[in-house]
N, C-alpha and C positions, 0 to 999 in steps of 0.2 A: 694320101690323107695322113697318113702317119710321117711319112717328112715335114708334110707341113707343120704336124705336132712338135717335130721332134724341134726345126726352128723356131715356134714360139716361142718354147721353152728357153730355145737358147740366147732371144732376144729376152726375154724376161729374166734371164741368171747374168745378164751383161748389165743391164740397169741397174739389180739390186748390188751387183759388183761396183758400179761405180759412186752410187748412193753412200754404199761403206765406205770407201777409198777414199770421199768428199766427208764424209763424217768422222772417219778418223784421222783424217790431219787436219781438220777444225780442233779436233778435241785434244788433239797433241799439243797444236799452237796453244789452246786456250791453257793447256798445262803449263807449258813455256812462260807464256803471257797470256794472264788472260784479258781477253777486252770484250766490252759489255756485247758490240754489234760486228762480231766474224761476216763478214761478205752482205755488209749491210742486217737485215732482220731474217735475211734467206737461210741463213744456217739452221734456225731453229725448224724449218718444213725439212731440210734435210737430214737432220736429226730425227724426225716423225718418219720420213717415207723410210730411214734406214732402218727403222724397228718394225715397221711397219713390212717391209718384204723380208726380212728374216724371220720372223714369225708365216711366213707363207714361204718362204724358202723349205724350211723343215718340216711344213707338214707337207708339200708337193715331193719330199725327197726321194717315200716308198713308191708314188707314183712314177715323176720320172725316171725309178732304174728301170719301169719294163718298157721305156720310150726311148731318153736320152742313155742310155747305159747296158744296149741292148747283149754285150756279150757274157756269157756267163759266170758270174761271179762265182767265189767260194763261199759256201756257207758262213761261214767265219765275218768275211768281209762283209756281207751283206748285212749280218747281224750287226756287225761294229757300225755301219753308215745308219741301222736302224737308231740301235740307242744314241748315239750321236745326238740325232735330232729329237727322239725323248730327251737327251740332256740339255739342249737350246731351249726348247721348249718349258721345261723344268725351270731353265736359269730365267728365262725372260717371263714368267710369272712370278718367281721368287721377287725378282729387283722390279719390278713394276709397284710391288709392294712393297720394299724395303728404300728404295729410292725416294719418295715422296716423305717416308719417315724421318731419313736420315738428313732429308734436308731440310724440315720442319725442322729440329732438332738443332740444326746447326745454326741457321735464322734467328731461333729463337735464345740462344746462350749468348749470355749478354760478356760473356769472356771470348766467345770466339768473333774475331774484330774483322773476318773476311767472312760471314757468315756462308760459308761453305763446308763441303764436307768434299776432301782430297778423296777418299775412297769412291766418293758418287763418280765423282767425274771421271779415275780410275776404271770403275765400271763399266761403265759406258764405253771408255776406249776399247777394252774387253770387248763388249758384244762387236761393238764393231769391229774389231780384229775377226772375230769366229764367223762374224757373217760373211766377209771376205773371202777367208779361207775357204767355206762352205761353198758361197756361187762360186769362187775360183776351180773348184775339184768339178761341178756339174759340168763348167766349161771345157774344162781338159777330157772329160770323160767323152763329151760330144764329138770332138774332135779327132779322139782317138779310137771312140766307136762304130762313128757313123756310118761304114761299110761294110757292118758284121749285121749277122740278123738277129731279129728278137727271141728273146729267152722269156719262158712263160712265164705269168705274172706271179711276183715272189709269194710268198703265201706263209701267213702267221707260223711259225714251227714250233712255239711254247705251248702247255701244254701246264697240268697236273697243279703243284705249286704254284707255280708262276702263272696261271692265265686266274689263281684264285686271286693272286694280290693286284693284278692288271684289270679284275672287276673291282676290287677292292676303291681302287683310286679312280678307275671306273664313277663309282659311285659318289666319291668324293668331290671330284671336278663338277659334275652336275649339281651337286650342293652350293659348291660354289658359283655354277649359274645363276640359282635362282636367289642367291645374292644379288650379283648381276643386275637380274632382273627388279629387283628390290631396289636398288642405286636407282636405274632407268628411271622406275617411278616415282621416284623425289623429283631426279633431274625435270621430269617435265611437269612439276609444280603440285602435286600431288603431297602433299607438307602429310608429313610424321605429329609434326608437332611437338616434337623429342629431340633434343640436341644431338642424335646421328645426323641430323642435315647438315649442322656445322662443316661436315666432314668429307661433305658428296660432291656437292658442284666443282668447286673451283679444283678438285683432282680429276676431274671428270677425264682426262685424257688418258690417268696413269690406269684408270679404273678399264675405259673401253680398250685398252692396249691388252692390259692382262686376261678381263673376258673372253676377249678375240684368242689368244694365245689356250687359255683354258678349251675352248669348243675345238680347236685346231688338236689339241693335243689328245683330246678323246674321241676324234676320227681316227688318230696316228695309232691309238691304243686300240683301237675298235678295226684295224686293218682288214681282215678279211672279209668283213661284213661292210665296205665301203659302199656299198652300192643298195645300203637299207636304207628304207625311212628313217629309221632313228637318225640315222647319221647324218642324214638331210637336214631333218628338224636341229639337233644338236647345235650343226653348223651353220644354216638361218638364225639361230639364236645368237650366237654371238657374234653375226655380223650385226644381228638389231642392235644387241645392247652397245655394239662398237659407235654405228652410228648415232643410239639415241646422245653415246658418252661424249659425242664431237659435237653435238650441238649449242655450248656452251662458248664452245672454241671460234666455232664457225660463226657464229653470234659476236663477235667480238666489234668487228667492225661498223654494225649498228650501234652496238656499244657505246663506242668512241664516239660515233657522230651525234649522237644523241646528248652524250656527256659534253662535249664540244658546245654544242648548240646552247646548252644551258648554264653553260657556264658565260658563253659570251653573252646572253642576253640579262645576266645580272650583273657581271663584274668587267666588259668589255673583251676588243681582242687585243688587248696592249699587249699584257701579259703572257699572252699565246705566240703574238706574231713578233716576240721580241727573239729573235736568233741568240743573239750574247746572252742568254738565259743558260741556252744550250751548251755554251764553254766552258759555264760556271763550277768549280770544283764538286761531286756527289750529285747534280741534277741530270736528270734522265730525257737522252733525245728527240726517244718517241715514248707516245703512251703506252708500248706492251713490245717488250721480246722472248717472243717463242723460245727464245736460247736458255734466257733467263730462267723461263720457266722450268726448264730440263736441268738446268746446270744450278741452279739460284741465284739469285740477284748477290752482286757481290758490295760489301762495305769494307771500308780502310781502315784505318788506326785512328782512333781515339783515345781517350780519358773517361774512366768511367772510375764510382764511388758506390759501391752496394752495400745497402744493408743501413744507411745512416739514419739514426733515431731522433725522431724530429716532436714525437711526444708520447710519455707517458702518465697513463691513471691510476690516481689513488682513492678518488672519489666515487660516490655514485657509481652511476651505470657504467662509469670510464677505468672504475678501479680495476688494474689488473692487466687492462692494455698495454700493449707496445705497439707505436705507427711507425714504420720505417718508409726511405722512400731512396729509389737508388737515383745517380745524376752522372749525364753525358755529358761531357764539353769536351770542347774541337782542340784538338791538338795546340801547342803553342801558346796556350793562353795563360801567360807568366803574370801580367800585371794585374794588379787586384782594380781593376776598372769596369763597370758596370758596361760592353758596349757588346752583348749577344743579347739577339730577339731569347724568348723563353718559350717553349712548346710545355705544358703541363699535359701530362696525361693518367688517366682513370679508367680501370679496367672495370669490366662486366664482371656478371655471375649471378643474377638473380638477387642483388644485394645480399645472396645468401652463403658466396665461395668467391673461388679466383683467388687472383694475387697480382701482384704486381710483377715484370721479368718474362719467362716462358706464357702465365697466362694473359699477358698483355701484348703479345707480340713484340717482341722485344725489338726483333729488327727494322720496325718500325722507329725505337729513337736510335738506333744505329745510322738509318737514314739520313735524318735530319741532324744528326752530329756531325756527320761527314761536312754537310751543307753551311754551317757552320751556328747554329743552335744550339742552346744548352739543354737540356732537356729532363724534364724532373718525371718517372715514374712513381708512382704513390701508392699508398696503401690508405685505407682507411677501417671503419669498424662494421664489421658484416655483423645480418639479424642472424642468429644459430635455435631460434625458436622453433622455428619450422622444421617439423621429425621428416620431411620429404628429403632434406638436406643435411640431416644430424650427420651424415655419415661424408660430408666432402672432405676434400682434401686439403684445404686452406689453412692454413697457421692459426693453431689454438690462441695466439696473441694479439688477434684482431677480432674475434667472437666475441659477441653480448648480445643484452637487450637492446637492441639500435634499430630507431627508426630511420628515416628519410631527415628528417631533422638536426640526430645526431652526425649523420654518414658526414650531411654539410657541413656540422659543424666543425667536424673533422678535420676535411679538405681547408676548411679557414682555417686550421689550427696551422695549418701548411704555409697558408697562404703569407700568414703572420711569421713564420718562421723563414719563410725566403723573404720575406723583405727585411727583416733584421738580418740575414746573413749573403744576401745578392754579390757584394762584393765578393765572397769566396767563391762565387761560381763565376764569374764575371756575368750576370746576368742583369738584364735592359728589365727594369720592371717596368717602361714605358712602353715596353714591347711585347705584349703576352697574348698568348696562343692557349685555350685549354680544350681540348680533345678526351671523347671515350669511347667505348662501346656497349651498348645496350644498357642494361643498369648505371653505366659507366658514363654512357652517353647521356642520357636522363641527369645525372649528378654534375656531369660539365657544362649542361645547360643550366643547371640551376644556380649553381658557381657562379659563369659567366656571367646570368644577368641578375642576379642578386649582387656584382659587384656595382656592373654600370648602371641599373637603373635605382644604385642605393636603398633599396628597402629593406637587405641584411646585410648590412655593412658594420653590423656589430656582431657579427658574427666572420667574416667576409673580410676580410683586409681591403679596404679601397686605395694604398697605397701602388696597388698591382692593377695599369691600365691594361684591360685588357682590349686588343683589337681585333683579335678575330677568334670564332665558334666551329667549331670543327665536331659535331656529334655523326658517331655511325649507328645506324638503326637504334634511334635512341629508343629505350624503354617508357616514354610521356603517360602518365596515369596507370602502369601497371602491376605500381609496387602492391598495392589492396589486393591482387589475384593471388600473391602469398604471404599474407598477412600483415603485410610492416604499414603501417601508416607513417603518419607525418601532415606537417600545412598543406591543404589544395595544392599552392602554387608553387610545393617544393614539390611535390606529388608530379603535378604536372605544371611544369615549368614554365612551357608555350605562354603561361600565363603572365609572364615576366617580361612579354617582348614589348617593348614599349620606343620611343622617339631618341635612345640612350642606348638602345642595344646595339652590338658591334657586329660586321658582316660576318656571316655563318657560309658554311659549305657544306651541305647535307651526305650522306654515303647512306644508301639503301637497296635492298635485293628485292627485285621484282616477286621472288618467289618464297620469302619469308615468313614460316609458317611460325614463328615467335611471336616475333613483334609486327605487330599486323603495319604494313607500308602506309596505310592512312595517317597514321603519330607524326611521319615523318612529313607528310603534305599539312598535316594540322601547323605542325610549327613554320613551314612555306609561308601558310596562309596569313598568318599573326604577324610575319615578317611585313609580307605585302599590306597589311591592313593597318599594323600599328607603327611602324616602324620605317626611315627615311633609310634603314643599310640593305646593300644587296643579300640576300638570298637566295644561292643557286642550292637545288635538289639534282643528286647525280643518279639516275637508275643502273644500275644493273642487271642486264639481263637476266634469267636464271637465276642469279645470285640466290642464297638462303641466307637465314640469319648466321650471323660468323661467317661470312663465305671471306671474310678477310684473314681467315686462320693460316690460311700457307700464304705467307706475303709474297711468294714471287708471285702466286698465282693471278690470273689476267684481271680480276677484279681488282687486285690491291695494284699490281701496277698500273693500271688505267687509275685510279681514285690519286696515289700516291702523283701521279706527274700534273695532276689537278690540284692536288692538294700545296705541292711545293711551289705551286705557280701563282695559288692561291697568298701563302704566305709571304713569299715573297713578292708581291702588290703592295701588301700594308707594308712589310718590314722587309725595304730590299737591302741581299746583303753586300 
């Protein structure tokens, strides 16, 4: 019985061995060069099983020395193989969390023009170097023990100090489960109703990685006592939260075909089944890579202009403002010739914060620069009445008394200012795209069809055709829940869709505990009933409100290679 153990083992330290040795010369090439899809989309599962058995590598390590490592070690050494694997364990919940930061981070700076972070991917090669060396030493040890006999099971030898601060963290790591557990419960649609969901789903995999890694580590600390209930329950626990964290992941492929379906049946399969789509400079092969996700989605060199002031107030409610608004253009673009589609976009915040930049997803118009659009982020004038929000962190230079009214008026004040100056961006005002999120997405619907169906076109520039509507989880009728009024149909916009409105492409999270997902079928509906343009609605599984916050993550890249195929229908480039 115990041979048979002892080759398990050895077949399971040869896998996790080659899972590393396939992960880190993926991650070396991609350092070299990197390319979007390493061994097709397969890199990115190898990437997952390779973190995925070094976290089970180091907590089986105390185990296998009294199986695979049966001759007697020296205190010393044993103790050095222990903390070892307290230190993998330590590191792989550290960068589980620091990883997903550093790449939001890097996504989102609108100066970093490969939106990556060298140190993530660095990292990464790390672990997978350590897990390597790690099943490499279990193998050798196999090999060279196998016909000595077992040495009795090693047994905790700390004591006094040290087993206070080994409760210590003890106690801490289970704190940190029942965070865990707390993620879990958003993940499977359980809404907060608080802008921590923003931040759950679409990390779902760095979250069940590090859990799994937390409950493993307080067995590892909990050694002598392996054979308690606690340590059972412990380690049932975070394999639950591990698996509830994969169900977002594992959901993916519904995902797509659902998204698929609904796209074809408003806007056709031209667009989809056109291959030469796929060669095209910044567009994406397939709708989601696992690589990506781990590594970040990478963007190239562009032209970017931050910070440029497109109006200020002296009057009224507007005295005092500055609206700035930053703009991408594609590389190369010398001549003052009007001949790039224009993507607008409008960030969220409860009309009450945000900004345009980081809290806009920036790598978002990093995207479509690449692709070759110009791309205007904006600012406009947030309400600062509401004491629930006195305290955000949004530019003192956009705060007033502003309703839903003003916000618009705003954005036209923009709208008016790129068509007196299109030429210096080389921008198609025949070509216009306007996009937002939630509040953002509310105010881009109201924009859009306050242009084409003309009934604010005095406020509105109608010089700017717009053709296509791009709202995510748009916020429709729910500026009144904190206090900003404005017109009905600027309130809720759906009211605008009329025989003139231009094709929309909806983005919404099945599990959106914000902005309730009905807003977004209401505006479907108005499409269908008033209106001759397509209208596809994309679900997301699991998704939460903002679940487009980490753009590699599988929501923004499934929406994004819809979205680009999207725009590209009306305005190909």
């Amino acid at each position: 019985m115990q041979i048979k153990t002892q080759k398990n083992f050895l077949i399971l330290f040869i896998i996790i061995f080659g899972f590393d040795l396939l992960a880190l010369t993926g991650g070396a090439a991609y350092l070299i060069h990197p390319a979007q899809y390493l061994f097709g989309n397969l890199y990115g599962y190898i990437i997952l099983m390779a973190l995925l058995g070094n976290i089970v590598l180091a907590y089986l390590g105390g185990f296998t020395a009294k199986t695979v490592s049966p001759v007697k070690a020296a205190p010393a050494d044993k103790s050095m193989r222990r903390y070892l694997d307290y230190c993998y364990l330590l590191m792989h919940i550290i960068s589980m969390l620091l990883i997903p930061i550093l790449i939001t981070l890097a996504s989102s700076d609108a100066q970093n023009k490969t939106s990556q972070s060298i140190f993530v991917i660095c990292l990464y090669n790390f672990i997978f170097l350590f897990g390597a060396a790690n099943a490499g030493l279990q193998i050798r040890n196999y090999f060279i023990n196998r016909k000595s006999n077992p040495e009795k099971p090693e047994q905790n030898q700390s004591g006094g100090r040290g087993n206070v601060m080994r409760w210590i963290a003890v106690v801490f790591l289970c704190l940190c489960l029942v965070i865990g557990f707390y993620f879990s419960y958003i993940i499977l649609g359980k809404s907060t109703g608080n802008m921590i969901e923003v931040f759950i789903p679409e990390y779902a995999v760095f979250w069940g990685l590090q859990m799994l890694g937390v409950s493993l580590l307080i067995n590892r600390l909990r050694w002598r006592n392996n054979r308690s209930v606690l340590n059972k329950i412990i380690l049932a626990a975070g394999i639950i939260i591990f698996i509830i964290c994969m169900v977002p992941l594992a959901s993916i492929p519904v995902t797509i075909r659902n998204a698929d379906a609904a796209y074809r049946e408003a806007f056709g399969g031209s667009s989809l089944d056109d291959k030469t789509i796929d060669e095209k400079p910044g567009f994406m092969r397939h709708p989601f890579s696992l690589q990506d996700y781990f590594f970040g989605t990478r963007t190239f060199d562009y032209t970017v202009r931050e910070n440029v002031l497109y109006y200020e107030g002296y009057y009224g409610k507007d005295a005092g403002i500055k609206l700035y608004f930053d703009a991408y253009m594609p590389l190369g673009d010398t001549e003052l010739s009007a001949q790039n589609p224009v993507l607008i976009r409008i960030h969220g915040g409860a009309w009450t914060m945000g900004d345009k930049g980081f809290s806009n997803y920036a790598e978002v118009n990093k995207h479509f620069v690449n692709q070759g659009y110009v791309v205007f982020d904006i600012q406009y004038g947030l309400n600062d009445q509401n004491p629930s929000f006195a305290s955000s962190a949004s530019p003192s230079n956009v705060k007033g008394n502003f309703d839903i009214d003003d916000m618009v008026r705003h954005i036209g004040i923009f709208t008016s200012y790129l068509s007196d100056h299109a030429g210096g961006y080389n921008a198609d005002l025949n070509s216009v795209f306007i996009s937002g999120g939630s509040a953002g997405g509310q105010l881009a619907i109201a924009a859009a069809l306050g242009i084409t169906g003309g009934k604010y076109t005095d406020i509105l520039d109608p010089r700017l055709h717009v053709i296509g509507l791009i709202p995510f989880y748009p916020a429709n009728s729910l500026s009144p829940n904190v206090g900003i009024g404005g017109t009905p149909d600027l309130i809720d916009p759906a009211a605008l869709v009329d025989e003139y409105s231009p094709p929309c492409l909806i983005y919404h999270g099945t599990h959106d505990g914000i902005v309730n997902p009905k807003y977004a079928s209401i505006l479907q509906n108005a499409y269908k009933e008033k209106s001759g343009a397509p209208c596809a609605l994309l679900w997301m599984n699991f998704a939460s409100h903002g679940s487009d916050f980490f753009t590699p993550g599988y929501y923004n890249q499934i929406f994004m290679y819809y979205m680009e195929r999207f725009m590209n229908k009306y305005a190909p480039l």
